[in-house]
C-alpha positions in Angstrom: -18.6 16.5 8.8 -17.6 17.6 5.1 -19.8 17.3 2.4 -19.2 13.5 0.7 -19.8 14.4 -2.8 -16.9 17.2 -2.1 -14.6 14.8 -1.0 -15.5 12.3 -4.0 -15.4 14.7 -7.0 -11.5 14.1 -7.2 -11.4 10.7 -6.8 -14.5 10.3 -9.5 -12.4 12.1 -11.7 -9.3 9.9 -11.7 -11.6 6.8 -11.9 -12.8 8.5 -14.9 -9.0 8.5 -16.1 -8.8 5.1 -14.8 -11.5 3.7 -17.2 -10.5 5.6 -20.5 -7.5 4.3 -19.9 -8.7 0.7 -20.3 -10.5 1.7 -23.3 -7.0 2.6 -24.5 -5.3 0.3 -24.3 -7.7 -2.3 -25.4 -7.5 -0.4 -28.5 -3.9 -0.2 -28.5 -3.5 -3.9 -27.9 -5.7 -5.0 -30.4 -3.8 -2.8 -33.4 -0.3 -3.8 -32.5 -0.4 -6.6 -29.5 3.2 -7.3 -28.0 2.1 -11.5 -27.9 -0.2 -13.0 -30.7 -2.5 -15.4 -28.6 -4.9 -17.1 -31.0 -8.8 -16.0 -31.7 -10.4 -19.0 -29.1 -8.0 -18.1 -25.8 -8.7 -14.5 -26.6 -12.5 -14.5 -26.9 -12.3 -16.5 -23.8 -10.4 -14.4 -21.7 -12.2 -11.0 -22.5 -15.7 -12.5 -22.4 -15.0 -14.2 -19.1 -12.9 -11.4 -17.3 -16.2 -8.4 -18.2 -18.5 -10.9 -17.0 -16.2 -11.1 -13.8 -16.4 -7.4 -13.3 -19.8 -7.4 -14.1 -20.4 -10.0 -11.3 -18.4 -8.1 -8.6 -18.8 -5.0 -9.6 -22.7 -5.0 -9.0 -21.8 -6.5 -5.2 -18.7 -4.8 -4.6 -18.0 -1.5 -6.2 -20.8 0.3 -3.9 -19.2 -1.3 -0.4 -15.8 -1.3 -1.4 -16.0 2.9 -1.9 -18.7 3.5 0.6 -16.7 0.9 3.0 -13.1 2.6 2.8 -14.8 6.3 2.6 -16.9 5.7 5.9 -13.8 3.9 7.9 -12.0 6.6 6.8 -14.1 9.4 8.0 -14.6 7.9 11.1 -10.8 6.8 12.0 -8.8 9.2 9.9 -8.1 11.1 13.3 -6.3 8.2 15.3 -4.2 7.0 12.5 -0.1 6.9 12.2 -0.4 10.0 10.2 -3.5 11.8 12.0 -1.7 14.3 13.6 0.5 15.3 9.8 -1.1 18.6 8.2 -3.1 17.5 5.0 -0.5 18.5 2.7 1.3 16.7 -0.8 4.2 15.4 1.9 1.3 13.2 3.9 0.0 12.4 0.7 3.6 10.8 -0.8 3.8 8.9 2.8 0.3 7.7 2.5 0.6 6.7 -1.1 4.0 4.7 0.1 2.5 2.8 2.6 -0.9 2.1 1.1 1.7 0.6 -2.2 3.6 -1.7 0.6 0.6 -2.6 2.0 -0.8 -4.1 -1.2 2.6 -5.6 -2.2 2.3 -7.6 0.9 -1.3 -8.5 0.5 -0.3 -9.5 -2.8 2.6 -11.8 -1.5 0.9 -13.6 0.8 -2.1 -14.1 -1.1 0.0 -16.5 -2.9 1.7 -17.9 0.5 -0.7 -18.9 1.9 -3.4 -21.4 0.8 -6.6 -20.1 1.9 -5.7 -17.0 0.2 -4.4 -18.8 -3.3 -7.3 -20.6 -3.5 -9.3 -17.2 -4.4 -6.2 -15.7 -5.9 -5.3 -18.5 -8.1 -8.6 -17.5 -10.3 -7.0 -14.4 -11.4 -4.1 -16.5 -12.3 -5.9 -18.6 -14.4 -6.2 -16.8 -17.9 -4.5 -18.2 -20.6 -4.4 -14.9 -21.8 -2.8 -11.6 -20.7 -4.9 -8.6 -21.8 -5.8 -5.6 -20.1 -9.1 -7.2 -19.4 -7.5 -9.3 -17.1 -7.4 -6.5 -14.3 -11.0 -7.5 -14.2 -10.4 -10.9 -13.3 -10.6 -11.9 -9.2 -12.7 -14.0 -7.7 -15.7 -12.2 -5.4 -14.2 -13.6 -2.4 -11.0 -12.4 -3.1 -11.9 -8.7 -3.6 -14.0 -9.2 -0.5 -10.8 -9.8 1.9 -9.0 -6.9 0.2 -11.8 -4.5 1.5 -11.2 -5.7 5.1 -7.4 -5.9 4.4 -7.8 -1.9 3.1 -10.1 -0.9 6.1 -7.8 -2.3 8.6 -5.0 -0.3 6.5 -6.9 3.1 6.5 -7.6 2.5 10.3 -4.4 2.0 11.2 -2.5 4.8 9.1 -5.6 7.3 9.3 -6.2 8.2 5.9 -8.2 10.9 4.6 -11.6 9.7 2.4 -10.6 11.3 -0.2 -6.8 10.5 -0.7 -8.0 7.0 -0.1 -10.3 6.8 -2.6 -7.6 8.8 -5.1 -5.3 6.1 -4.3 -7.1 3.3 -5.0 -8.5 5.0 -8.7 -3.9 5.4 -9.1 -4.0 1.9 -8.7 -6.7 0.7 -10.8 -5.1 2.3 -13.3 -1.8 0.9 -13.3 -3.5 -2.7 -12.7 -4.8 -2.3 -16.3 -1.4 -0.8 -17.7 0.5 -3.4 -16.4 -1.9 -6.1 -17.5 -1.9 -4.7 -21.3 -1.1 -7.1 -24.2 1.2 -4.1 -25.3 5.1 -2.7 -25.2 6.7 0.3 -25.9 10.2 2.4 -26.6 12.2 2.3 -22.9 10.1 -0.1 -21.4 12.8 -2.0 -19.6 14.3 1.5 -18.5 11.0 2.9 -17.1 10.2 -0.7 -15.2 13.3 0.3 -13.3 10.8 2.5 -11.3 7.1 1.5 -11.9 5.6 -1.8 -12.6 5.3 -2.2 -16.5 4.0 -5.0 -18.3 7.4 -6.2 -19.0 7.8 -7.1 -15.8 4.1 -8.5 -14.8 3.9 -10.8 -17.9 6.9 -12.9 -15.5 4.2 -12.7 -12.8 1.7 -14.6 -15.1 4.3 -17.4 -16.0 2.5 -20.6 -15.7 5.8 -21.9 -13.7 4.8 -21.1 -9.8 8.4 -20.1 -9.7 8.5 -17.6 -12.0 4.8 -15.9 -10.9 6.2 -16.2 -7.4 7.6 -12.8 -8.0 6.8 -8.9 -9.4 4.0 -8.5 -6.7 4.1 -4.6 -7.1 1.6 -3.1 -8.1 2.2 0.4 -8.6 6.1 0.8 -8.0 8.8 -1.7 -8.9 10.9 -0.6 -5.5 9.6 -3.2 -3.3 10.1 -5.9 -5.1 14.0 -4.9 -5.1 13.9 -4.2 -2.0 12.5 -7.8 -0.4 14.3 -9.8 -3.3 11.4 -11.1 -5.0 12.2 -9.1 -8.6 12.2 -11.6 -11.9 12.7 -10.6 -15.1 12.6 -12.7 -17.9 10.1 -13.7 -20.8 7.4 -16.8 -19.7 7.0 -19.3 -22.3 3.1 -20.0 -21.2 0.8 -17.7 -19.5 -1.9 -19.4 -16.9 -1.7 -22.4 -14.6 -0.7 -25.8 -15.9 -4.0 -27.9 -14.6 -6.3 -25.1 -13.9 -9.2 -24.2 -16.4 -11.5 -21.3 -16.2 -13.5 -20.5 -19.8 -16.3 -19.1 -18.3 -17.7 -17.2 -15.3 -19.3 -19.9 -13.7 -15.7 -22.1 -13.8 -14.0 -18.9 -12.6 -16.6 -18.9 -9.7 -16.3 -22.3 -8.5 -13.0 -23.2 -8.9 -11.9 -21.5 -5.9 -13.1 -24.3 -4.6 -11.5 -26.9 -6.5 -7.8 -27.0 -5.3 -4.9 -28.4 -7.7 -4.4 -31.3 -5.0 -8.2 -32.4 -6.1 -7.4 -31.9 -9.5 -4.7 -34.1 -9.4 -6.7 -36.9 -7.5 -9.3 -36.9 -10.0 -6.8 -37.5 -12.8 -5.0 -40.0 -11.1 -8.9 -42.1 -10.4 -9.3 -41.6 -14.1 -7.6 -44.6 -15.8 -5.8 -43.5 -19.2 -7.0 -45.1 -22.5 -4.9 -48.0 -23.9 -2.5 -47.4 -26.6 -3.3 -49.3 -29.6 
């Protein structure tokens, strides 16, 4: 069995990437922000999406890497792709895959209600900021893992291409989150997922955010027909509140259909 903290040095090194990069671009939306939200929403949304991480990053950061590196290990021989040479063509195939795989996670996580309910939290900032790549809800990160384990047993992916994979996408979660645009960005969204094209996938209309799933390339999302772009007027959901990291926690458990029978029980104020 090879040496763990041989096989991790790569990957630690693009997560190092992955996190100056935030730094980045928090900087870089702060001097010259694409949308002006105001000082309140802001506040809100950064203070609430690092406690988030926080949260699940103390629970989840240590079995999310330890989970996909030990499945990995152990079923990286049986997969799809076990009997490829380990060689930069397995790991373009493997990086393909593992991209499709999350852009149907990602679609069906709004499909299906179950998933939505945990989903929907990340949906809920009124802002867009690169800080919002922090924002999930515990649970849903938790169903990810499995989704990913069932993934890497199932291809057979090596620990450590795995691992680099997921530190690729952590950084283009917070790129394409950023508050920022730039020369060519509708020309280079042609190919990769910008923020151009994910601010439609924040819209606060379901059926405008039912669409732009990818998360790495913008291919798939040709491909299967569910590609929108256009400008959102709002960012968030309509009825659904989260200004701190207790409301984010529990209201995955609140569904819009309660919402909306508590407002209707409420009886509205006369007009005078």
């Amino acid at each position: 069995m090879q040496d763990p903290q041989v096989n991790l040095l790569p990957s630690q090194i693009f997560f190092g990437i992955a996190i100056c990069a935030f730094v980045a671009l928090v900087v870089m939306e702060k001097l010259k922000p694409y949308r002006r939200f105001t000082g309140k929403i802001v506040k809100e949304s950064f203070l609430t999406n690092t406690t988030a991480f926080l949260f699940n990053n103390i629970i989840l950061t240590v079995l999310r890497a330890t989970s996909l590196f030990f499945v990995a290990q152990q079923f990286s021989a049986y997969g799809l792709l076990s009997s490829l040479p380990n060689s930069p063509v397995k790991w373009a195939i493997t990086f393909l895959l593992y991209d499709l795989a999350i852009y149907f996670w990602h679609v069906i996580s709004h499909k299906y209600v179950f998933l939505w309910r945990f989903h929907k939290i990340h949906h809920s900032d009124k802002s867009f900021n690169t800080s919002t790549g922090f924002r999930f809800h515990v649970f849903d990160l938790f169903l990810e893992i499995i989704y990913k384990c069932l993934f890497v047993i199932v291809v057979g992916v090596e620990a450590d291409l795995v691992l680099a994979i997921e530190a690729v996408q952590l950084f283009f979660i917070f790129f394409h989150h950023s508050n920022i645009t730039f020369a060519n960005e509708k020309l280079i969204s042609e190919y990769i997922i910008t923020p151009y094209l994910h601010r439609t996938h924040h819209s606060t209309l379901r059926n405008e955010h039912d669409s732009n799933y990818g998360i790495v390339l913008a291919f798939w999302d040709k491909l299967f027909g569910t590609r929108k772009e256009l400008v959102p007027a709002n960012i968030g959901l309509d009825i659904v509140v989260a200004e701190n990291f207790l409301q984010l926690f529990f209201l995955a458990f609140i569904t819009e259909r309660h919402i909306k029978k508590i407002l209707n029980i409420i009886p509205k104020g006369r007009k005078s």
